[in-house]
NULUMTI-433622 format. One line per 2 residues: number of its first residue (from 0); for each residue y, z, x of C-alpha. Coordinates in steps of 0.1 Angstrom, whole numbers. Example, Ala and Ser with C-alpha at 12.3 -4.5 7.8 and 13.67 -1.06 7.14 Angstrom:
<nodes>
0) -45/78/123 ~ -11/71/137
</nodes>
This chain:
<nodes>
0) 1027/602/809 ~ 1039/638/824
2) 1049/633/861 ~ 1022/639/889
4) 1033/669/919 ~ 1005/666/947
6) 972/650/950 ~ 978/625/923
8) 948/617/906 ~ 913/626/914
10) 878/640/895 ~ 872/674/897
12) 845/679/929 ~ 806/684/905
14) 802/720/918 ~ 785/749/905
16) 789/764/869 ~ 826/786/866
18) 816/821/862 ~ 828/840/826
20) 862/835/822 ~ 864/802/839
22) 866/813/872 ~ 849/802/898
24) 825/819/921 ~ 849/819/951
26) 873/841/926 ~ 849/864/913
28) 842/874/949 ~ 874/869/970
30) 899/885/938 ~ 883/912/925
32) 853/919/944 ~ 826/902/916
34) 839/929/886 ~ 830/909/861
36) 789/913/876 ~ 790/948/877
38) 784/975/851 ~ 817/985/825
40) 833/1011/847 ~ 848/1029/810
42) 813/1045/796 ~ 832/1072/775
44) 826/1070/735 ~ 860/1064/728
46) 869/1050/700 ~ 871/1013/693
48) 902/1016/672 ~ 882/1021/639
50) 886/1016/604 ~ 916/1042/599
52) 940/1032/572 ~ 977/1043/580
54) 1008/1026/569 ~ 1024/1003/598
56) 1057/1015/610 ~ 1086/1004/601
58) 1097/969/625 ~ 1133/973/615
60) 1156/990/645 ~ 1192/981/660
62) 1186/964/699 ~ 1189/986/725
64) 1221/980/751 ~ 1236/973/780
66) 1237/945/806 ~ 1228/953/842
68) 1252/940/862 ~ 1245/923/893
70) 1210/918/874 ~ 1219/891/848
72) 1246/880/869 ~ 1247/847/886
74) 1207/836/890 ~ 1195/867/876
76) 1163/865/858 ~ 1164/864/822
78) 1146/898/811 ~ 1140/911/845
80) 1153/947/845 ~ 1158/940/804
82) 1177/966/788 ~ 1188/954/752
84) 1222/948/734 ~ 1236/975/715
86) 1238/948/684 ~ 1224/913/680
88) 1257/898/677 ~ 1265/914/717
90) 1234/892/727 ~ 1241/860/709
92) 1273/863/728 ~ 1256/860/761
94) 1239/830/749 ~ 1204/849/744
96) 1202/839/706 ~ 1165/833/703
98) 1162/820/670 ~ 1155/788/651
100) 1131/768/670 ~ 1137/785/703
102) 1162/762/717 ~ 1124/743/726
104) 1123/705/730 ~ 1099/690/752
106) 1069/670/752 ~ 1040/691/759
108) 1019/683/787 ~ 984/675/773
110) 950/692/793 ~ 943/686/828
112) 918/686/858 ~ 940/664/883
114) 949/680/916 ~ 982/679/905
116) 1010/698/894 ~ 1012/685/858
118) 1050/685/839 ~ 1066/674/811
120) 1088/638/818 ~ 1124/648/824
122) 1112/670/848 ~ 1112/674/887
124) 1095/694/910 ~ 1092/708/943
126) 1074/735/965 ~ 1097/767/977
128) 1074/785/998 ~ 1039/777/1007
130) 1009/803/1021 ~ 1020/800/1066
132) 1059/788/1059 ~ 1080/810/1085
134) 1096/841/1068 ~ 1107/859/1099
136) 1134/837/1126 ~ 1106/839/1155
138) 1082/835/1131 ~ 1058/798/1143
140) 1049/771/1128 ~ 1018/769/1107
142) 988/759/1122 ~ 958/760/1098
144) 930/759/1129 ~ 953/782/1156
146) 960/810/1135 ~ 969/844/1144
148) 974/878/1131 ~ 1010/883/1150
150) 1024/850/1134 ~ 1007/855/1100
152) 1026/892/1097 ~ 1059/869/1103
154) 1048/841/1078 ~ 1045/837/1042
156) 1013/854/1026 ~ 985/841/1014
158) 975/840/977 ~ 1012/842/957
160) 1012/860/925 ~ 1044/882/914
162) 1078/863/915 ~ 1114/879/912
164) 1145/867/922 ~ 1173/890/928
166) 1209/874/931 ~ 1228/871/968
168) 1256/851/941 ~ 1257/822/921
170) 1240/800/943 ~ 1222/820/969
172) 1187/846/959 ~ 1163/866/974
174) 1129/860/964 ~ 1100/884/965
176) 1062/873/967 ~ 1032/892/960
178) 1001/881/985 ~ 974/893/962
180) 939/888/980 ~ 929/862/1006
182) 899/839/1003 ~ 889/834/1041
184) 861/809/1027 ~ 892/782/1024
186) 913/799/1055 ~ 889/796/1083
188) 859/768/1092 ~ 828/781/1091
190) 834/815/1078 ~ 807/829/1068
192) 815/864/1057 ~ 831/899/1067
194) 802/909/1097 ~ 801/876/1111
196) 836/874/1110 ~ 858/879/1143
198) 878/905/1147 ~ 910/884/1148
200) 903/868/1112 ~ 901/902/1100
202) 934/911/1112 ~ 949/879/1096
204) 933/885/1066 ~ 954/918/1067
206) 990/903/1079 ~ 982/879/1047
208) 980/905/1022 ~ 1012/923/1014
210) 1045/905/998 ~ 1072/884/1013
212) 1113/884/1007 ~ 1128/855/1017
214) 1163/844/1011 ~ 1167/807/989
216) 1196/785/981 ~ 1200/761/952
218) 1198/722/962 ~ 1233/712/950
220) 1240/718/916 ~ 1208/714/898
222) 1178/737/889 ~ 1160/735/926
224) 1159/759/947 ~ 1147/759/984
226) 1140/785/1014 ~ 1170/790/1036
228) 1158/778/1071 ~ 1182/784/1095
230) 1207/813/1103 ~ 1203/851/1106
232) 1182/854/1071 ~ 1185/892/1075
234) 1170/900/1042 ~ 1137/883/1051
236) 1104/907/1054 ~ 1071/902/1052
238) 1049/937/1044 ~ 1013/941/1047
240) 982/960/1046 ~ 993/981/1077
242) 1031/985/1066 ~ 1040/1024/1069
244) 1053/1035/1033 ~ 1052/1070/1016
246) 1044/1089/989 ~ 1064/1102/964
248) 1062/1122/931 ~ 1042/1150/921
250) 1005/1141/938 ~ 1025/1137/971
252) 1007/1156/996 ~ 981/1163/972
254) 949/1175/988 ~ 931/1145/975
256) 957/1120/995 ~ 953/1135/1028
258) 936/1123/1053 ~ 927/1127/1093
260) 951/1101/1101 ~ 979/1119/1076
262) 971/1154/1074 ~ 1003/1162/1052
264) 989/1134/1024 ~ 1027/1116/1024
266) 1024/1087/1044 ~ 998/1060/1033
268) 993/1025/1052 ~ 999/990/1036
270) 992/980/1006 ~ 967/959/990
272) 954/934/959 ~ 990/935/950
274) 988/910/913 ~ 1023/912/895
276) 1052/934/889 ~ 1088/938/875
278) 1120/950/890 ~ 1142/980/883
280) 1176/979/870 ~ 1189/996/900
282) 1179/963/922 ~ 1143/973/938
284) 1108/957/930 ~ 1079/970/918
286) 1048/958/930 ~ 1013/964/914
288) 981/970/935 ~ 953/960/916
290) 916/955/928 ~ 915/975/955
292) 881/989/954 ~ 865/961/970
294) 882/969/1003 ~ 864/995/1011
296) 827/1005/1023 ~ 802/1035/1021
298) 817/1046/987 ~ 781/1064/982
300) 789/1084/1013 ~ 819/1105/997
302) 813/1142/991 ~ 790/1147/958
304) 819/1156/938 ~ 841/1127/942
306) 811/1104/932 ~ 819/1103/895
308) 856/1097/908 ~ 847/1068/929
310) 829/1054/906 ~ 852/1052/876
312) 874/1027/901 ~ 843/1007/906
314) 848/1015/947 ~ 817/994/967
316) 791/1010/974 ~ 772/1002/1013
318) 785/973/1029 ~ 779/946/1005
320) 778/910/1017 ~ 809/897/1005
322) 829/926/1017 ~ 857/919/1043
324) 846/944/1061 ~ 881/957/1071
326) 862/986/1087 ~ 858/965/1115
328) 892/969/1123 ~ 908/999/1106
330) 881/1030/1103 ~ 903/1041/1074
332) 883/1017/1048 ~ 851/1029/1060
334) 847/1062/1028 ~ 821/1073/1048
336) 845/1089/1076 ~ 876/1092/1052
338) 868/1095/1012 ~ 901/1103/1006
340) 913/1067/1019 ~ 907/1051/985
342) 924/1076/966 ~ 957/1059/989
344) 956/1030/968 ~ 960/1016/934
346) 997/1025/934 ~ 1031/1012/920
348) 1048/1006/951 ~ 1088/1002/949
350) 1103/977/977 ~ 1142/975/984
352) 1147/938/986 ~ 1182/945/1001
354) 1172/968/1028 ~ 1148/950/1056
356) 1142/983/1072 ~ 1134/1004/1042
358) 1099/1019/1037 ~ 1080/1011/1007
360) 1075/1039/981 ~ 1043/1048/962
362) 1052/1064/933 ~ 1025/1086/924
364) 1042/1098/890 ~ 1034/1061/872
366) 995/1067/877 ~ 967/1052/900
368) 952/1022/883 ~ 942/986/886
370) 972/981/878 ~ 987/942/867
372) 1023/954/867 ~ 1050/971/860
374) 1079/961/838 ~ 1109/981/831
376) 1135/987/801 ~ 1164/1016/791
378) 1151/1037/762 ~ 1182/1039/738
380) 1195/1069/757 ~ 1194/1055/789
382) 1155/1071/802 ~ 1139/1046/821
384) 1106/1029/810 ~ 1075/1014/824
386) 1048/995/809 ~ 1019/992/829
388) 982/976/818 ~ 950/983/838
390) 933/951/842 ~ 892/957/838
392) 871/956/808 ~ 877/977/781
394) 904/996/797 ~ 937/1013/787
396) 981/1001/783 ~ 998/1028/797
398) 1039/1039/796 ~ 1062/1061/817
400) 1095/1072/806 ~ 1117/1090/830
402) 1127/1129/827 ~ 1162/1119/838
404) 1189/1092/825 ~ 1195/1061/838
406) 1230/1064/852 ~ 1244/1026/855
408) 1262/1028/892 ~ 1250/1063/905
410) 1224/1047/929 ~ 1212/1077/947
412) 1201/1094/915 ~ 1189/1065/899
414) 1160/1061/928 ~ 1143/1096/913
416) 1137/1082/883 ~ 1107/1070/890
418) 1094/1101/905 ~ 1097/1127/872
420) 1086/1119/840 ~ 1058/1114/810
422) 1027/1092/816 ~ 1012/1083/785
424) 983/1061/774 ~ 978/1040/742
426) 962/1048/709 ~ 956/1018/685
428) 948/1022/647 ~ 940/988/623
430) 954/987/594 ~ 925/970/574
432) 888/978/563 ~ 865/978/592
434) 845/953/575 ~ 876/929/571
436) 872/929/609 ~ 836/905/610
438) 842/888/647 ~ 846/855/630
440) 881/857/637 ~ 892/852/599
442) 923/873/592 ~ 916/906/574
444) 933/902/535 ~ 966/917/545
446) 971/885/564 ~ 975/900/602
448) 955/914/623 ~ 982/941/630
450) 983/980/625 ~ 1002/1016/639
452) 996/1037/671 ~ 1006/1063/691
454) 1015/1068/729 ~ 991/1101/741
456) 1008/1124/764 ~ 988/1127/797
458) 1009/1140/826 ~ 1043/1151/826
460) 1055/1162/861 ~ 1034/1193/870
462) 1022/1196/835 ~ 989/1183/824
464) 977/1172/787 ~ 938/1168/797
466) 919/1196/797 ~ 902/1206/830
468) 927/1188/850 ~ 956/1192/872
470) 984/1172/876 ~ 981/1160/905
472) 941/1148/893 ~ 953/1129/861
474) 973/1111/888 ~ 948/1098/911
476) 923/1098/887 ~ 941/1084/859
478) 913/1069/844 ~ 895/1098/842
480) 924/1116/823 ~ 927/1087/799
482) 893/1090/789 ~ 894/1125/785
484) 926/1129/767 ~ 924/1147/734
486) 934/1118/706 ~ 915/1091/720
488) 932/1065/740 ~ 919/1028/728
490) 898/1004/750 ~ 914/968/752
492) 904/934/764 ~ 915/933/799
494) 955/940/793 ~ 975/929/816
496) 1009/918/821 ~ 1032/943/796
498) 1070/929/794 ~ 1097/940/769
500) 1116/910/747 ~ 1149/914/762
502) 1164/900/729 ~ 1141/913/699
504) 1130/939/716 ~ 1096/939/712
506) 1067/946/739 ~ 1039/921/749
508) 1011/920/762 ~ 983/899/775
510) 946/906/765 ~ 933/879/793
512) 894/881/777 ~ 864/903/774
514) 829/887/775 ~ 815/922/771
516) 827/936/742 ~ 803/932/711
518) 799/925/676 ~ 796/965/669
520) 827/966/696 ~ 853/948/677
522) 882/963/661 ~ 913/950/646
524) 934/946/681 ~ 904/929/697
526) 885/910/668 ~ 866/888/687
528) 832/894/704 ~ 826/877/740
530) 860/872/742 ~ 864/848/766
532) 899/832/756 ~ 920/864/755
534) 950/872/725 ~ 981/885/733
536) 995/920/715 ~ 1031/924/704
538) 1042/955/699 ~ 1074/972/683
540) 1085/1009/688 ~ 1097/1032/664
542) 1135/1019/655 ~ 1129/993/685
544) 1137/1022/705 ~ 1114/1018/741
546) 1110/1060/741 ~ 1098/1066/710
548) 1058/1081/709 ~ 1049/1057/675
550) 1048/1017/671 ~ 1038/991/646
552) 1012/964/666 ~ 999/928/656
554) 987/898/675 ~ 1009/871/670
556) 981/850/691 ~ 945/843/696
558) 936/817/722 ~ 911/792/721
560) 910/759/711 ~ 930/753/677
562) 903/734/663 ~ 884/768/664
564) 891/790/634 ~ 890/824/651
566) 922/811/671 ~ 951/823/653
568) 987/812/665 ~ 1010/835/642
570) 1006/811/611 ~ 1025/782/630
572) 1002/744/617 ~ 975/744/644
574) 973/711/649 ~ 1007/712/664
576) 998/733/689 ~ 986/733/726
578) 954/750/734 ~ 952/781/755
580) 930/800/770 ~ 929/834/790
582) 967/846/789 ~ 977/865/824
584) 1013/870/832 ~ 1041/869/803
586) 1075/868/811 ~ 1106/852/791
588) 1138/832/788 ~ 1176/841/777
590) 1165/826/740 ~ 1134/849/739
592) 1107/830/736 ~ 1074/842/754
594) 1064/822/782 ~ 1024/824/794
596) 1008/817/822 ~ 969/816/823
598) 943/829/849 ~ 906/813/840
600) 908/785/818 ~ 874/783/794
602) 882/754/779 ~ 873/730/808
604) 909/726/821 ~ 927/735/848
606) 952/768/844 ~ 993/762/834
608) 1023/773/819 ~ 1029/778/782
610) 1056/789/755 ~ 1062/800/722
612) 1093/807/696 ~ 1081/846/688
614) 1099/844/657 ~ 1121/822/634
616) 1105/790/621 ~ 1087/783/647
618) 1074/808/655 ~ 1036/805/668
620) 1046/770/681 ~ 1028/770/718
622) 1031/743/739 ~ 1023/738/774
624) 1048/730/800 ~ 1026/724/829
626) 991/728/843 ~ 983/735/883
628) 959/719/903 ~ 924/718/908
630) 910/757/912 ~ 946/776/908
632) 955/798/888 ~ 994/805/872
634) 1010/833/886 ~ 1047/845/884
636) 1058/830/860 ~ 1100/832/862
638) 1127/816/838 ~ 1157/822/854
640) 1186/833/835 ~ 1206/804/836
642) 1173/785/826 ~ 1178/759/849
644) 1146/766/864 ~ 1109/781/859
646) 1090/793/889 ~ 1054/795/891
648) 1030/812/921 ~ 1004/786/922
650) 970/808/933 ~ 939/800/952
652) 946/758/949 ~ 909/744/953
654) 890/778/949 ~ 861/760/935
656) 822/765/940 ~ 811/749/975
658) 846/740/989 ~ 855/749/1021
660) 881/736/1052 ~ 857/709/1059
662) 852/702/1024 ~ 884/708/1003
664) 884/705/965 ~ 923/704/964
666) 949/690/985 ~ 974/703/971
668) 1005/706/979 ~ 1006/688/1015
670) 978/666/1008 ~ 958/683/1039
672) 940/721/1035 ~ 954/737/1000
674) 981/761/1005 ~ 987/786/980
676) 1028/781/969 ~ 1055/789/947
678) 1071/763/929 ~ 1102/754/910
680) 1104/729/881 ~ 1141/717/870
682) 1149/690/843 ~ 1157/663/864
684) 1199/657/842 ~ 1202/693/849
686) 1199/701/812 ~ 1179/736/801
688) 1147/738/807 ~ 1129/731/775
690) 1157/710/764
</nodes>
């Protein structure tokens, strides 16, 4: 019997039906503003990778090199800033061998819908940081039914997503945070929607958007880690919606990023929906803002032209009834009186951890999506790369690689890296017989659904590939350009989180579902109609070399329920294996094995935390290593490098049909109002995790 974190056991509450996906109601609307209700924003006739024959590339290619110092040093997190070892043999040497059965030996933890924080036996738990914990010394204590908008800008955010941690020394980290959205349904009584709202909900509602550094010590010597409580804790920060930040990059001061308020169009406000990330190998985090369309009002007030812009990025039009209604507050989110306030958003935003007085940088040169995150590597001569995925039906995978060299040490020049270089977006081509590729999910005769592609130049500094637009257009209007972009770009499944292998090098990426997409839609990367359980995408660059325009592609996995036969788990005996539904957020440990965490369970369970050997004999091998409680969603995750510990963001805890403050479906993790947390799991001898 796996060990019990929480509410122990109880029946999930007999609600309303999960919408598509899963998800409940309360997520649909609080998350991403209903998406999955409205139209497909992506109407172009792009192709749907096709039947095109070309030879897959070759998978053979040397690891790329280097260690990044303070990085993978002490706590570092295994595959953070991952730049790769100049030979196999220089990895094995640091211990990050990733072969035979993954260094995996646990007892998985079977399906659950306990209010509980399910893991394997062996295993302890405890809660790091919870949604109202102080961040800032003068910060209060939490008080679910006094709240207000000064403490929550000095307390931990609301719903926790991203997780990094950045070494302070062996035993000492900082820790960053996204806060994603809020769902005032579970943080006030009797809320009962944006215009009914008070004004002073609103403004908490901002304060608990944003991301939060806080410093954390390990308990002892073991795999636990808690917050520091006491003393100076200068590092600390909480940013928000109304945190000053620039812009930087060629759309700064672009005529479509000014406004009245900033007439130059450098100096946006806050940011917002902020889902996951990555960090750079110079020490700063990136943070992806995501949904951010349904923040706004009066998008079919904007100036005629902008209309189609608008609503490309699915921005609200009126004042729909779930709406926040922010405008209440700040006039900026009404598009109405400033159209241009929209375009401020949807950014990769880079945070200095180390400096609590910094401002927050949106780099305009990486794109304006809904973007899931942003992981980096080192190209093999030293250009820094960033994979990003745009998280909405049928959209795009998208890299960056810098103009300029990575430079370990040079720390000045290294932060203007992520201000010049080549965006591109991703062209898929199968490698079987359209008809091969029926939607049953039986593999084409080749044996893989696999194939070649290409990365499509859009932008490259103040050079633009698309036709009819300017640079500074394919950058706030990314989507447009990758729909117009000679060549094609490919529409996916929802992609999502994009991280690098850091020992075999290649890239993954998780295709969370697509109930949308057709029996005349599917193609040999997304073979499934109605996808609702989501495949993840490996991919492998020319010579494993992260800068290269080609790559071989295949899907190692295709979730569901292992008794289905259009689930495919790279060849590995299915009745072995966990089920899985709805991959989010990938990250990995010093072995390289992928670890998933899941956002939407179809199946009927609740969400958790899986992994898989992604080569070797066991390769295909997925097993689950925990599940959250009742309503959340897995976010993070983090194996850190030592792998003495996983961290997972546990998201929207009892966000279920009908529940409310006076009704709660969880209880989790105080057994009072469900607190959205991060968490840390350790094996309770001190041994590996997974050992």
């Amino acid at each position: 019997m796996a060990n019990l974190i929480g509410g122990g056991r109880r029946p999930l509450p007999l609600l309303s039906t999960p919408h598509k996906g899963g998800r409940s109601a309360l997520t649909c609307q609080f998350r991403c503003g209903n998406a999955c209700a409205h139209d497909v924003a992506n109407t172009t006739d792009n192709a749907y990778f096709g039947d095109v024959v070309k030879e897959a590339l070759s998978r053979r290619g040397v690891l790329r090199a280097g260690a990044l110092g303070a990085l993978v040093a002490g706590v570092g997190v295994a595959g953070a800033a991952p730049a790769l070892a100049d030979e196999p043999e220089a990895a094995a040497a640091k211990g990050w061998t990733g072969g035979g059965n993954g260094g995996l030996n646990f007892t998985p933890v079977a399906p659950s819908t306990e209010d509980a924080l399910r893991i394997p036996d062996g295993y302890s738990s405890s809660v790091v940081a919870r949604w109202g914990d102080p961040v800032l010394p003068d910060a209060p204590a939490f008080d679910f039914d006094n709240q207000t908008a000064e403490a929550q800008a000095k307390q931990f955010g609301y719903n926790c997503d991203y997780v990094t941690l950045l070494p302070l020394g062996r035993d000492r980290a900082l820790l960053w945070v996204n806060h994603e959205y809020t769902d005032e349904s579970l943080m006030f009584r009797g809320y009962t929607g944006g215009a009914t709202a008070t004004e002073e909900q609103i403004k908490i509602a901002l304060a608990a958007h944003g991301g939060s550094v806080v410093e954390i010590e390990r308990a002892g010597n073991t795999g636990q880690w808690k917050l520091v409580t006491k003393g100076r804790r200068r590092y600390n920060r909480r940013i928000t919606a109304q945190t000053p930040m620039r812009f930087t990059g060629p759309a700064a001061g672009s005529d479509l990023l000014k406004t009245a308020a900033d007439p130059e169009g450098r100096n946006p406000v806050g940011m917002l929906n902020n889902c996951s990330g990555g960090t750079t190998p110079w020490g700063t985090v990136l943070t992806a803002e995501e949904n951010i369309d349904q923040y706004f009002v009066n998008g079919d007030k904007v100036p005629e032209a902008q209309k189609p812009y608008i609503a490309r990025y699915t921005i609200t039009t009126g004042t729909p009834a779930g709406n926040r209604r922010f405008d209440r507050v700040e006039e900026r989110f009404d598009l109405a009186k400033h159209p241009n306030e929209a375009n401020r958003f949807g950014w990769i935003v880079e945070i200095d951890p180390f400096d609590p007085d910094s401002t927050p940088i949106k780099r305009t040169a990486l794109g304006r999506l809904k973007h899931e995150a942003a992981n980096t590597t080192l190209s093999r001569d030293n250009h820094l790369v960033v994979y990003m995925g745009d998280d909405s039906r049928f959209e795009y995978i998208y890299k960056f690689v810098s103009k300029n060299r990575y430079i370990p040490g040079f720390d000045r020049h290294n932060r203007t890296l992520l201000d010049e270089g080549t965006l591109y977006v991703a062209k898929f081509t199968g490698d079987s017989p359209a008809a091969e590729i029926d939607g049953t999910g039986k593999l084409p005769s080749d044996g893989a659904f696999d194939g070649s592609g290409e990365w499509l130049p859009l932008v490259s500094g103040d050079k633009s590939y698309v036709e009819g637009m300017t640079a500074a257009e394919v950058l706030v209007y990314t989507r447009v350009a990758a729909d117009r972009v000679k060549g094609g770009a490919t529409k996916m499944d929802r992609p999502e989180d994009m991280e690098r292998n850091p020992v075999t090098g290649g890239v993954y990426v998780a295709l969370t579902n697509n109930t949308n997409r057709t029996a005349a839609q599917v193609d040999e990367a997304n073979p499934r109609p109605s996808n609702k359980h989501g495949h993840v995408l490996e991919l492998v660059e020319k010579g494993n070399d992260a800068g290269q325009r080609t790559f071989a592609w295949s899907l190692p996995l295709v979730c569901g329920d292992p008794a289905d036969p259009a689930t495919y788990f790279a060849g590995y005996d299915k009745s072995k294996v966990s089920p899985i539904s709805c991959p989010d957020n990938v990250t990995f440990d010093r072995d390289g094995n992928l670890w998933i965490s899941t956002d939407g369970n179809a199946l009927g369970s609740n969400d958790g935390l899986f992994v898989m050997p992604v080569r070797g004999k066991e390769r295909g091998h997925l097993r689950q290593f925990l599940t959250v409680p009742v309503g959340a969603e897995t976010c993070g995750p983090l194996v850190s490098e030592d792998q003495r510990s996983v961290f997972v963001a546990v998201q929207h805890p009892g966000e279920i049909d009908g529940a409310s403050p006076d009704q709660p479906a969880s209880r989790w993790p105080d057994g009072d109002q469900p607190r959205p947390a991060v968490a840390v799991v350790w094996h309770a001898k001190n041994k590996k995790i997974g050992s």
